[in-house]
C-alpha positions as CSV (number, residue, x, y, z in Angstrom):
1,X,-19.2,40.5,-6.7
2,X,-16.8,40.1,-3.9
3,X,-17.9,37.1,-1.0
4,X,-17.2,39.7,1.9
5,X,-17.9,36.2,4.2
6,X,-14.9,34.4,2.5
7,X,-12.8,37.8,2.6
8,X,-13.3,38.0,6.5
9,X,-12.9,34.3,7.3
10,X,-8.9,34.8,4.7
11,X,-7.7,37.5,7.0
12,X,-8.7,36.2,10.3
13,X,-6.6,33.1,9.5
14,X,-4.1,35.6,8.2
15,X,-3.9,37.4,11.0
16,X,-3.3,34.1,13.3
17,X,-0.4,33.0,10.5
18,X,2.8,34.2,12.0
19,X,4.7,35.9,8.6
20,X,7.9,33.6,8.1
21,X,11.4,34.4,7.7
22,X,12.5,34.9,4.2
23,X,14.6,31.7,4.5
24,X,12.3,29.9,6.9
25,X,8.6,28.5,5.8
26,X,5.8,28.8,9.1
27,X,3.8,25.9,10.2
28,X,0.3,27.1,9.4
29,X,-1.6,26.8,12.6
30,X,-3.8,23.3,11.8
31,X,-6.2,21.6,14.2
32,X,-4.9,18.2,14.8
33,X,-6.8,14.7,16.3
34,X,-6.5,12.7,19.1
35,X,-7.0,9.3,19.1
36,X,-10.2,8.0,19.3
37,X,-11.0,6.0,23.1
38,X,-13.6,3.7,23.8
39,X,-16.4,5.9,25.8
40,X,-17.4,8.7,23.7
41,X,-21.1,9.2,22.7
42,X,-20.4,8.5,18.7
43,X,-24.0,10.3,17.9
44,X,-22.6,13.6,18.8
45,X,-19.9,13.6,15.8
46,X,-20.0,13.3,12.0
47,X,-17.7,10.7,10.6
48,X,-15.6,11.0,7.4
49,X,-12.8,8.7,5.7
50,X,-9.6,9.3,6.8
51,X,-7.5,10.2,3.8
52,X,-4.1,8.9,2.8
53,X,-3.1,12.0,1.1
54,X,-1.4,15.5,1.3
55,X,-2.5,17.8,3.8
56,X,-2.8,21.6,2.5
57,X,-4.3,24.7,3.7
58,X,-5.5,27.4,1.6
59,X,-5.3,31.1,3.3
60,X,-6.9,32.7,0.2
61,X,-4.4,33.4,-1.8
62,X,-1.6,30.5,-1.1
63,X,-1.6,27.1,-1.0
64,X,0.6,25.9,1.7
65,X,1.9,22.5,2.9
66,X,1.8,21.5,6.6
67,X,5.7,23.1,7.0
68,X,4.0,26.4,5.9
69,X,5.7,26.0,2.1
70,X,4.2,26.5,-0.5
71,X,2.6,24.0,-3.0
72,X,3.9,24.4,-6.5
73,X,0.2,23.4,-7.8
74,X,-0.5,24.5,-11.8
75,X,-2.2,28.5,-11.5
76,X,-5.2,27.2,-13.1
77,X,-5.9,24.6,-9.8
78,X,-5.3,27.7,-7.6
79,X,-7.7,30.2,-9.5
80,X,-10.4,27.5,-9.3
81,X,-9.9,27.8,-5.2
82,X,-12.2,30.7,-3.2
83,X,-11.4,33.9,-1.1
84,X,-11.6,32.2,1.1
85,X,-9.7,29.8,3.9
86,X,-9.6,26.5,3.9
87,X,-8.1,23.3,5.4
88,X,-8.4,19.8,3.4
89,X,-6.4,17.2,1.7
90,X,-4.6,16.7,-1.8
91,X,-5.4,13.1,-2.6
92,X,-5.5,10.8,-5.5
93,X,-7.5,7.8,-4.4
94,X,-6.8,4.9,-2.1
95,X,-3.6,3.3,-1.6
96,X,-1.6,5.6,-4.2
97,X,0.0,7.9,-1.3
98,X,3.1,7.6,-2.7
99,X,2.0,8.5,-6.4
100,X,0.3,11.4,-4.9
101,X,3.3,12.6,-3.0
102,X,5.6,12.7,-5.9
103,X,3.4,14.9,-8.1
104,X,2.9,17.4,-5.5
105,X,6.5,17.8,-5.1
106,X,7.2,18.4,-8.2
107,X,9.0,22.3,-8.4
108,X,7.5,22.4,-12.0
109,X,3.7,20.8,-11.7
110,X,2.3,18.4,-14.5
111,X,-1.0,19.4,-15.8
112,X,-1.5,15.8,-16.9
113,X,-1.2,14.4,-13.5
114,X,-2.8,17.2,-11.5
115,X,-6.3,17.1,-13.4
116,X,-6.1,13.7,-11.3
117,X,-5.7,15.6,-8.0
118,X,-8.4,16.5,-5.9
119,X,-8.3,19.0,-3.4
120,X,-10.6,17.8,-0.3
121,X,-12.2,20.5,2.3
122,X,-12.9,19.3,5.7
123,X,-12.6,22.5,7.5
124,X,-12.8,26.4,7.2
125,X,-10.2,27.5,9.4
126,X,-11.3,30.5,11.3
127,X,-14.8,30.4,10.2
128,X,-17.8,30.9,12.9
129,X,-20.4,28.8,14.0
130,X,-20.4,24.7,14.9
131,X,-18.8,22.4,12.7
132,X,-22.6,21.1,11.4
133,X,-22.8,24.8,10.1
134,X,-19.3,24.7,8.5
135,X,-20.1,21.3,6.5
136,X,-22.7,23.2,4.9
137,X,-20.7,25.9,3.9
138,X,-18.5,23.9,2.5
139,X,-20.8,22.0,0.6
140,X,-21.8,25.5,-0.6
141,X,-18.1,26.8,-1.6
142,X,-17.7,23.5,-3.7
143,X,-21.5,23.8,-5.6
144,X,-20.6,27.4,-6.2
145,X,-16.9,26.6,-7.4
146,X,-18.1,23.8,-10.0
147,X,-14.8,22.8,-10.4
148,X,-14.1,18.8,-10.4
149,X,-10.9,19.5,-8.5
150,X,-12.6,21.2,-5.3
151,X,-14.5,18.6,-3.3
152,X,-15.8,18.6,0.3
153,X,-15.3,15.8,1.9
154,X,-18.5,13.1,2.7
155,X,-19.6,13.7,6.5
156,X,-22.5,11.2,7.7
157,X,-23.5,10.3,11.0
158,X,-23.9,6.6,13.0
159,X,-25.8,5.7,15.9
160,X,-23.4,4.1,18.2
161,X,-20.0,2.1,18.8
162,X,-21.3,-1.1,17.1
163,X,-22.3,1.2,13.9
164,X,-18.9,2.8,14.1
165,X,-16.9,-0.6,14.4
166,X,-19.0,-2.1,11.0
167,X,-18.4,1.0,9.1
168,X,-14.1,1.1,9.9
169,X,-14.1,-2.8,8.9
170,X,-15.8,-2.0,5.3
171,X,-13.5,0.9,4.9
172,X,-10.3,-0.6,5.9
173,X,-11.2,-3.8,3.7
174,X,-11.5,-1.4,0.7
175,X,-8.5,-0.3,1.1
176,X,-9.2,2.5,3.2
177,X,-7.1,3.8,6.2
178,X,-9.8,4.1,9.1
179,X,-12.3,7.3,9.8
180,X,-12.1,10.2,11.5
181,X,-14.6,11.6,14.1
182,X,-15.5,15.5,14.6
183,X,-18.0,16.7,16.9
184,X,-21.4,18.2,15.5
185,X,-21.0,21.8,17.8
186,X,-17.5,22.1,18.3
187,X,-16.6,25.6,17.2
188,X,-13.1,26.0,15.1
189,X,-9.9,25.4,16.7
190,X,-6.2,24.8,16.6
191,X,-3.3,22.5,18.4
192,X,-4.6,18.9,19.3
193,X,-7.7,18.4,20.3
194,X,-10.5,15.8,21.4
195,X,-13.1,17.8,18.9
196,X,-11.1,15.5,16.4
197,X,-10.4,12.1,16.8
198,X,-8.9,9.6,14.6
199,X,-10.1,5.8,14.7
200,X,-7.5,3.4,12.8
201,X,-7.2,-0.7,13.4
202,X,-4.0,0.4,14.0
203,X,-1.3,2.6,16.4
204,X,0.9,5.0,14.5
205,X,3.9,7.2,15.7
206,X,6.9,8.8,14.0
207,X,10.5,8.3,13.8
208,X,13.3,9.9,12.1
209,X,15.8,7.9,10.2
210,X,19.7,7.5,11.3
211,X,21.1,4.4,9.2
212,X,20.4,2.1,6.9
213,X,20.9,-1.9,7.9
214,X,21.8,-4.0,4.7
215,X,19.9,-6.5,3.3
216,X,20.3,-10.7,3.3
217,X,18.9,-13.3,0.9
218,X,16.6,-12.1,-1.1
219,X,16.8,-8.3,-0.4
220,X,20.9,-8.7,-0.9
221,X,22.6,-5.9,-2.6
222,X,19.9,-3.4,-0.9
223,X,18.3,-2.1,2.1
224,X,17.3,-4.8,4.9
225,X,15.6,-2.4,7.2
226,X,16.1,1.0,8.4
227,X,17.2,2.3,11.5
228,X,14.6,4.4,13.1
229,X,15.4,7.0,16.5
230,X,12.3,7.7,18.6
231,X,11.9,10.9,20.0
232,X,13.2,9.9,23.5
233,X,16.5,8.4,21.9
234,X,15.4,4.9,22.0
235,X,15.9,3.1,18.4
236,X,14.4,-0.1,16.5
237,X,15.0,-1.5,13.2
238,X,11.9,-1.1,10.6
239,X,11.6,-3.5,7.9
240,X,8.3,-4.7,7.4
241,X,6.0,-2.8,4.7
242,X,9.2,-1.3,2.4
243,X,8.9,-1.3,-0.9
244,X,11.2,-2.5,-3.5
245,X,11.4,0.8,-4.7
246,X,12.0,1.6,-1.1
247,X,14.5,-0.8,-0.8
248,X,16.6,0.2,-3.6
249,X,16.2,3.9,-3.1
250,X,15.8,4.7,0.3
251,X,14.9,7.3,2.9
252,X,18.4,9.0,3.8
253,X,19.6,9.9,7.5
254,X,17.5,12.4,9.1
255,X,14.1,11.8,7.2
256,X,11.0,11.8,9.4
257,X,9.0,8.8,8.8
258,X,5.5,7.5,9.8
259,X,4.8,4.1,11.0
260,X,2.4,1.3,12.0
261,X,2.4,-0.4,14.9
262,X,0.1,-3.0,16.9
263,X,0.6,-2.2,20.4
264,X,4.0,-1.2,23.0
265,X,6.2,-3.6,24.8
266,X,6.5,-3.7,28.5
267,X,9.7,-1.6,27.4
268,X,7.4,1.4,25.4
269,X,9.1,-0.2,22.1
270,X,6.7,-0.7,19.0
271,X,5.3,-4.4,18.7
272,X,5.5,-5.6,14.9
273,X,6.3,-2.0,13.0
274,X,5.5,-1.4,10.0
275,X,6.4,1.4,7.4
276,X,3.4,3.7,6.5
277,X,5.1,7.1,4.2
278,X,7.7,9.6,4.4
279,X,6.3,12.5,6.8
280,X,4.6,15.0,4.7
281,X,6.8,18.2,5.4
282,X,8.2,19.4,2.4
């Protein structure tokens, strides 16, 4: 029996995705967070685990990175996915971003590695009603899918600041990268907005790649740090959090890249960078 709800919510989401160029992919339009401020009444959102995986977005029939291209996922990890849209991440576990990133990537998909790929809803783009009401659905479209792949992603609630504070120090010390905050009545939207937030012990930007700066002493014979251009022109050398593997192969010229950092200079430069992943826009 065809879910006439999924149906409708698939083509109004297809009717707001512009139709790409045969030889360009479209940015699926995505609702994206702000970054969480001291102030905000934390009782009137539901909290989740910010993810360090893959974002996709399911329109009902494709599975689509951010950039709008698709996701060469096995056909048996699509057909277990509704009629219906949704918004969520691909995502391994904790800490194993980069593991994550190169299965999805791969043109010709691994059924080995992908039954270790979950696919994590936390919105239903297009979908009526507040966000409390779109939790359940979702909660309903994974029950109904019974596939160990399709997850909805755990939303709770917390009293206050001093509640929110305790519970992003036990998630960052397990590894964690901080939690993201959604407001209980907010009804779906798109572009950047303060319905979402993001709460990290950290600041994060991104940067794009123009050079590579060789290494000394210990890191002789490879990379030392890479050369980063901010989106004003301004540039800084990041070092701090590459890999060996990194250092040995990394990043080339023009790659957009995501980092950590503690605070600005007087100067707007990032104090103590640190590299976080290659942007996800494959």
């Amino acid at each position: 029996m065809l879910d006439w709800r999924g149906l409708a919510c698939a083509f109004a989401l297809l009717l707001a995705w512009p139709v790409p160029a045969a030889a360009e992919a479209m940015q699926p339009p995505l609702l994206l967070a702000e970054r969480y401020r001291d102030g905000i009444d934390v009782s009137n959102y539901w909290i989740s685990e910010k993810l360090d995986g893959v974002r996709a977005v399911w329109d009902g029939r494709v599975l689509r990175f951010r950039s709008g291209n698709p996701v060469p996922a096995p056909q048996w990890f699509l057909d277990g996915l509704p009629a219906e849209a949704l918004d969520g991440e691909l995502w391994l576990a904790r800490g194993r971003f980069d593991e994550l990133s190169a299965i999805v990537r791969r043109k010709a998909p691994v059924d080995a590695e992908w039954r270790r790929v979950r696919y994590m809803m936390f919105e239903l783009p297009a979908a009526a009603g507040s966000f409390t009401e779109r939790i359940a659905r979702m909660q309903t479209i994974a029950a109904a899918a019974q596939r160990p792949w399709l997850m909805a992603i755990p939303q709770f609630r917390l009293a206050d600041v001093a509640a929110l504070k305790k519970k992003l120090n036990e998630i960052v010390r397990a590894g964690g990268e901080g939690l993201m905050l959604h407001r209980a009545d907010a009804a779906y939207e798109t572009g950047r907005s303060a319905t979402l937030l993001k709460l990290t012990p950290w600041l994060d930007a991104e940067a794009v790649v123009v050079g590579h700066i060789p290494g000394k002493g210990k890191h002789a014979g490879r990379l030392g740090a890479l050369r980063m251009e901010m989106p004003d022109g301004r540039r800084f050398s990041l070092g701090s959090g590459l890999s060996d593997a990194l250092r040995r192969d990394p990043p080339p010229p023009g790659t957009l890249v995501t980092y950590r950092y503690r605070e600005l200079t007087p100067k707007g430069m990032p104090r103590f960078p640190s590299y976080l992943r290659v942007r996800d826009n494959p």
